[in-house]
C-alpha positions in Angstrom: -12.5 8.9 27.8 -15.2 6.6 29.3 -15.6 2.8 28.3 -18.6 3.5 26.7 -17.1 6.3 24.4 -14.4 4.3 23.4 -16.9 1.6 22.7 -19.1 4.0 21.1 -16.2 4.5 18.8 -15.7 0.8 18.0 -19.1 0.9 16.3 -18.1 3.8 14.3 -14.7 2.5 12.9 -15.9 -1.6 12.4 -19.5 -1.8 12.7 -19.2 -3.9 15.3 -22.4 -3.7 18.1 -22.1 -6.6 20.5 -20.9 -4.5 23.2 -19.0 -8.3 24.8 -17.1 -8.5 22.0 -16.1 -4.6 21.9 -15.4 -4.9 26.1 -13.2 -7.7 25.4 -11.1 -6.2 22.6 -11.0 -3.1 24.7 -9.4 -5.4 27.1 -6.7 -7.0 25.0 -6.1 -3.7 23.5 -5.3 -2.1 27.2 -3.1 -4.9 27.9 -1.3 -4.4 24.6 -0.3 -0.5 25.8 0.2 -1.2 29.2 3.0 -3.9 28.6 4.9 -1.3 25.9 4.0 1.4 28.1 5.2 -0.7 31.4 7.6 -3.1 30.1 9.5 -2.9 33.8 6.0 -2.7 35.3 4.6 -5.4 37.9 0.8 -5.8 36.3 -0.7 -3.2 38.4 -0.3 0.4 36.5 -3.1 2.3 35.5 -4.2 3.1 31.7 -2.8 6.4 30.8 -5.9 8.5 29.2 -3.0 10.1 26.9 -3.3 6.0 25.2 -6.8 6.0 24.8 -7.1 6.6 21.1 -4.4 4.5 20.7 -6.2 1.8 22.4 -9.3 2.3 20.4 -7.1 2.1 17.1 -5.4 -1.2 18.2 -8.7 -2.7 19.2 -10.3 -1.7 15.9 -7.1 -3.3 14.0 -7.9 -6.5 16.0 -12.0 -6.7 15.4 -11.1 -6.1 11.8 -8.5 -8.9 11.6 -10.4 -11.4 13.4 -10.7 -14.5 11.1 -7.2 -13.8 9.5 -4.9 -13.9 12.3 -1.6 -15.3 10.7 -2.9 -15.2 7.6 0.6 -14.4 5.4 -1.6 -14.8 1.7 -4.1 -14.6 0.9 -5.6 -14.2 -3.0 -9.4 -14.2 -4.2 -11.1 -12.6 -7.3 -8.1 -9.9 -7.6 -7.6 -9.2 -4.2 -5.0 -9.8 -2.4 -3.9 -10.1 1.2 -0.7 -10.5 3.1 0.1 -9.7 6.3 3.6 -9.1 7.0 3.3 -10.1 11.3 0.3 -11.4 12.8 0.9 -9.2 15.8 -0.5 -5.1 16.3 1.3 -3.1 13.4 4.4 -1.8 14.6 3.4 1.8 13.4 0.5 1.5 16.5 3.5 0.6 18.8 5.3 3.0 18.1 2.7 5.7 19.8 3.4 4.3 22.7 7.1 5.5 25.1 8.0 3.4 27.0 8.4 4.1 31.0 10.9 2.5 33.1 12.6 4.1 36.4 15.8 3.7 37.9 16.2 2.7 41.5 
């Protein structure tokens, strides 16, 4: 899946259009699955296309969260908001297997 597909998909799931702001939570998002993907790695491993969704997902969980990051309550006119970790949910994580090689 290309950049701008992924992207493309961004707009779709939050609405979001500045294509800076989607690039850069593309970014994080890749550096999220590589380190669970790689937690042995040394920084230079590739993005496994088999993550890409994934990588969408956690990106869209981050654009939608922005402006509540550590927010553990939150109440207002009957709605309420907690958020059990400030990190990606741990059900996104768990997508992800982990590689590491013996030597």
């Amino acid at each position: 899946m290309t950049n701008s597909e992924k992207q493309e998909m961004l707009i779709a799931m939050t609405g979001e259009s500045d294509t800076d702001v989607l690039a850069t939570y593309l970014t994080l998002a890749e550096g999220i699955v590589l380190q669970r993907a790689y937690p042995f790695g040394d920084g230079t491993e590739e993005m496994p296309a088999k993550y890409d969704r994934t990588q969408v997902e956690i990106a869209a969980y981050m654009i939608q969260k922005r402006g509540a990051e550590g927010e553990t309550a939150h109440s207002e006119n009957g709605v309420v908001r907690q958020y059990s970790s400030s990190d990606v949910p741990a059900a996104l994580l768990r997508r992800i297997v982990p590689k590491g090689e013996v030597l």
